[in-house]
N, C-alpha and C positions, 0 to 999 in steps of 0.2 A: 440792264441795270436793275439791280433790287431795290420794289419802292415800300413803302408803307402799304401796300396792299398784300406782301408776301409775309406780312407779320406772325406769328404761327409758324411758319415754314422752317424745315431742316436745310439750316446751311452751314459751310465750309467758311473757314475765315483768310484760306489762301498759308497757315503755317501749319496746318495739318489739323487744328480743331475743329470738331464740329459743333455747333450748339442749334439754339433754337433764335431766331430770329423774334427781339424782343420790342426795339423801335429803331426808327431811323430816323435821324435828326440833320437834316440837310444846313444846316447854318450853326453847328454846334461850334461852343469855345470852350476849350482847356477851362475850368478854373483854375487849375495850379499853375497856369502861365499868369504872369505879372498883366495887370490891364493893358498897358500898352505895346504888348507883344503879343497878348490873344490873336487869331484868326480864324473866321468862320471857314468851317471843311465839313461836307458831310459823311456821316460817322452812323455806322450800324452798331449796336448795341444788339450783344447776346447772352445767353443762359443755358447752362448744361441742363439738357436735357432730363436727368432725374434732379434736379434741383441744385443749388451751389453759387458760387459767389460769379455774378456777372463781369463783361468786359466788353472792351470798345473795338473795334478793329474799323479803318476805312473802307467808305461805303464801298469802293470800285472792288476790292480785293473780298468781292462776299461772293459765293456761286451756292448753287442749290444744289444740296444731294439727296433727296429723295427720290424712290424706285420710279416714280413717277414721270421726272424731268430729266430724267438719263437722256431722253432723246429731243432736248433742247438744247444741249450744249452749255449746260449752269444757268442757263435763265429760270428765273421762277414764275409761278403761273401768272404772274403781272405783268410780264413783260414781254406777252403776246401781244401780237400788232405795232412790235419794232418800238414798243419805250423803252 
């Protein structure tokens, strides 16, 4: 899983975007849901890489695509040693 330590890192968001891994916010809530419909889920937050308007996608559906971690199977460099 992608944590806060792959921040920088090129990843994939699982619908075919790639950006830049900008934070991750493990007990995030919608504001635009009503207060008592919010639910904490954690939520990656990305950035295209030559600049541009940000976006949200679920932490689970983030994998890494730099040349680097090709031969980790989408883990990113934080999540050696099985986090």
């Amino acid at each position: 899983m992608v944590t806060s330590a792959d921040i920088g890192s090129r990843v994939s968001d699982g619908a075919g975007r790639v950006g830049v891994l900008r934070d991750v916010i493990t007990d995030y809530e919608d504001p635009a849901e009503l207060p008592g419909r919010r639910r904490k889920k954690p939520m990656a937050f990305l950035g295209p890489e030559g600049g541009g308007r940000e976006w949200i996608v679920p932490l689970e559906a983030i994998r890494c695509v730099d040349a680097t971690d090709f031969g980790r199977g989408g883990e990113c460099a934080g999540d050696e040693g099985g986090r």
